[in-house]
Each structure stands twice: as structure tokens, then as C-alpha cells.
N, C-alpha and C positions, 0 to 999 in steps of 0.2 A: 520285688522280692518273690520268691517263689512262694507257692502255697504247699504245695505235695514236698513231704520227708527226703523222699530220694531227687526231686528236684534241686533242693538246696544242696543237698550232698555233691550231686555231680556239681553244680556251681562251684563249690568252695574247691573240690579238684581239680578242676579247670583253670582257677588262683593260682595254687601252687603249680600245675603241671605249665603254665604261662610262665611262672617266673623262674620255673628252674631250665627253660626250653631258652628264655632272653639270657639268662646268666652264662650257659653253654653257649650262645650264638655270642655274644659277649667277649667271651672267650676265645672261640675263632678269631672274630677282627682284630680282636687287640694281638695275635698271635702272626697275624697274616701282616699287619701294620707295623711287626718287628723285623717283619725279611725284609720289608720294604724297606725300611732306615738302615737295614743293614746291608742292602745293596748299594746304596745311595750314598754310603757311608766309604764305599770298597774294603768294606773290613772281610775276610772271605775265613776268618775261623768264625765270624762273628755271624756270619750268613750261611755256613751247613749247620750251627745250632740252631740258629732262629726256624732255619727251613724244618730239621726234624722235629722240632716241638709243632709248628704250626701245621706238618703232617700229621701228626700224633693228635693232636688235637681235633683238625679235621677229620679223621678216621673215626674217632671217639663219637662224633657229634654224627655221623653217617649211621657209625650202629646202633645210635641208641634211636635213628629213628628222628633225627630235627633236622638234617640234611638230607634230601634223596641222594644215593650213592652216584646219578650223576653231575648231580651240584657239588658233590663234595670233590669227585674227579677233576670239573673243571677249573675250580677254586685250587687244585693243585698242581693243576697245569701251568695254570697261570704261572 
């Protein structure tokens, strides 16, 4: 455990800034995992929505800074 004030402060932001970074990356896969079934599927209304949200979602997660913007490009290349 920390000894110094501002030591434990950064710790405990580090907590939250971890679990809101997994819940966004989270987000991604389970997003990127729905074009997949929806290609797999041949459902093709069901696969330009899946794509726009999993774009949208990948965009989100580029700007806030938990994707580098060319992780996020090639995760939408794919």
C-alpha cells in the first residue's frame, strides 16, 4: 500500500481509469464479434448495422485514447 497521500490517489485512479479502459475494449470485441456472426450468418442488413456500430464504437475507443488510431484503422480494415 502506498505511504504518501498522492501515491494512493494516483493508485486508486489507475482502478477506475483500468476498468473503464476493459469495459470500452469490451465493447469493441463484443461489437467486432457481431460483424462476424453477421457475416457468417449472410444476413447483409444485419451486417452494414453490425459494421456501423463496431465502426462507431472503434472510433469512440481511438479518441478517447485506449486504441492508437492505427489499431483502431486496422481492426476496421479487417
Amino acid at each position: 500500500m502506498a505511504n504518501i497521500k498522492s501515491a494512493a490517489k494516483r493508485a486508486q485512479i489507475a482502478k477506475v481509469r483500468t476498468l473503464r479502459n476493459k469495459s470500452a475494449m469490451s465493447r469493441v470485441k463484443t461489437s467486432i464479434k457481431a460483424v462476424e456472426v453477421a457475416v457468417a450468418a449472410n444476413d447483409a442488413e444485419a451486417e452494414k448495422a453490425a459494421l456501423a456500430t463496431a465502426i462507431k464504437t472503434i472510433d469512440k475507443a481511438a479518441s478517447k485514447g485506449i486504441l492508437h488510431k492505427n489499431n483502431a484503422a486496422n481492426k476496421k480494415a479487417k
